[in-house]
Structure formats: structure tokens, C-alpha cells
C-alpha positions as CSV (number, residue, x, y, z in Angstrom):
1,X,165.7,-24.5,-13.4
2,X,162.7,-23.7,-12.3
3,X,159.0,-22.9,-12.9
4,X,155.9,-21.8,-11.4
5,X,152.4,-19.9,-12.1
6,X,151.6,-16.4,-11.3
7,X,148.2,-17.3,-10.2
8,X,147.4,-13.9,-9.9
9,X,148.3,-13.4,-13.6
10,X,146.6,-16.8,-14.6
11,X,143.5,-16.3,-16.6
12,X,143.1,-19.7,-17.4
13,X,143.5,-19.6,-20.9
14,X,145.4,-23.4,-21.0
15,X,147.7,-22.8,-23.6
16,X,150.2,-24.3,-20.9
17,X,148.5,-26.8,-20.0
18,X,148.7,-28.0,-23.8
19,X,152.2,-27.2,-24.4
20,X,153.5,-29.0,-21.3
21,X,150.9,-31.6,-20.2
22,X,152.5,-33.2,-17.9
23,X,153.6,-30.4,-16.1
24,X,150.9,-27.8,-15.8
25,X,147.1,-28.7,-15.1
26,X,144.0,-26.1,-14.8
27,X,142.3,-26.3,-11.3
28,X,138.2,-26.1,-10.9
29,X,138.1,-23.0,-11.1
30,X,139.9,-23.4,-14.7
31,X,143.1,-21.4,-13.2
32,X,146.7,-23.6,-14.1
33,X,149.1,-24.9,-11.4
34,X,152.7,-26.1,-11.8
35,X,152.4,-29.8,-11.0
36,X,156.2,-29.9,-10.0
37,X,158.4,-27.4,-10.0
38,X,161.7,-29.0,-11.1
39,X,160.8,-30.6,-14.4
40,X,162.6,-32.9,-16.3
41,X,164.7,-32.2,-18.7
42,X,162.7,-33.5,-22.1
43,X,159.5,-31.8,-20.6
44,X,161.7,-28.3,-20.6
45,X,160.8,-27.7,-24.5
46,X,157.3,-27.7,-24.0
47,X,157.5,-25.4,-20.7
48,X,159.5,-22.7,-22.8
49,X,156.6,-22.8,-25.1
50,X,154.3,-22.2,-22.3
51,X,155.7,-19.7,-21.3
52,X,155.9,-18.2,-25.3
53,X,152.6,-18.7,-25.5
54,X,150.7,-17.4,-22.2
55,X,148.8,-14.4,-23.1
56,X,149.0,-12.8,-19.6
57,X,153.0,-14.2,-18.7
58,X,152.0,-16.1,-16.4
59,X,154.1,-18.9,-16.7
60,X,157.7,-17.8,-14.7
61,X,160.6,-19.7,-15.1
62,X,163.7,-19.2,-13.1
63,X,166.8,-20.3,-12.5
64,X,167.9,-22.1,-9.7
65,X,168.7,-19.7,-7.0
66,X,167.2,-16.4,-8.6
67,X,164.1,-14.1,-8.1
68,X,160.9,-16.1,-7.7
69,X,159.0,-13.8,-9.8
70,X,159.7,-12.3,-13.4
71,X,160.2,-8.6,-14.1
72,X,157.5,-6.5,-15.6
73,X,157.4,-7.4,-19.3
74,X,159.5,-10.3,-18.9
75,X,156.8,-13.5,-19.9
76,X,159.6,-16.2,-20.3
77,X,163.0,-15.9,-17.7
78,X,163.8,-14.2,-14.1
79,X,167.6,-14.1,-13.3
């Protein structure tokens, strides 16, 4: 699996950044980035609940191999 930011999404809110500390982190313009995109596999919990708990979905996570960006409405998966 797989995860990224929607940086056009992001609104900087950080809720991700506190859920999965280790793998996101807000930039100077308080905006989050990914820090990897592979994470391991105890840090998955706390991206799921990024991704739960972004107010804008701007936390996309993927599948290996699928779309790079979720659907319309979809705040959590892309297949």
C-alpha cells in the first residue's frame, strides 16, 4: 500500500500529522507532506486514521499498483 497528500486539498489542518507522526509532517507554509510513501506496517493504523480524520480528504491511500488519486467523495481508499 500506498499513501500520499493531495496538496491541493491540504488545508493544513494537522490532524495527520498527529495521527501518524512519523509519517506525515506540515511544511512552512503549514501544508502536510507524506514523509515516505511506503510505510511500515505498525505505522498503517495511524495513517488510516489520518485519513478518517482529514477534514478536506486529503490524505489518499492506495494500493499498490492502482489510481494515484481517490475518487470524488472517497477520503480513505483508491483501487
Amino acid at each position: 500500500m500506498r499513501v500520499r497528500i493531495a496538496r491541493d486539498l491540504c488545508v493544513g489542518a494537522g490532524q495527520c500529522e498527529r495521527s501518524a507522526p512519523g509519517v506525515f509532517a506540515q511544511d512552512d507554509r503549514g501544508l502536510s507532506r507524506a514523509l515516505t510513501g511506503t510505510p511500515a506496517a505498525d505505522q498503517w493504523p495511524g495513517v488510516h486514521e489520518a485519513a478518517g480524520l482529514c477534514p478536506v480528504g486529503a490524505v489518499l491511500v492506495a494500493e499498490d499498483g492502482a489510481a494515484d488519486r481517490a475518487a470524488p467523495g472517497d477520503r480513505r481508499e483508491t483501487s
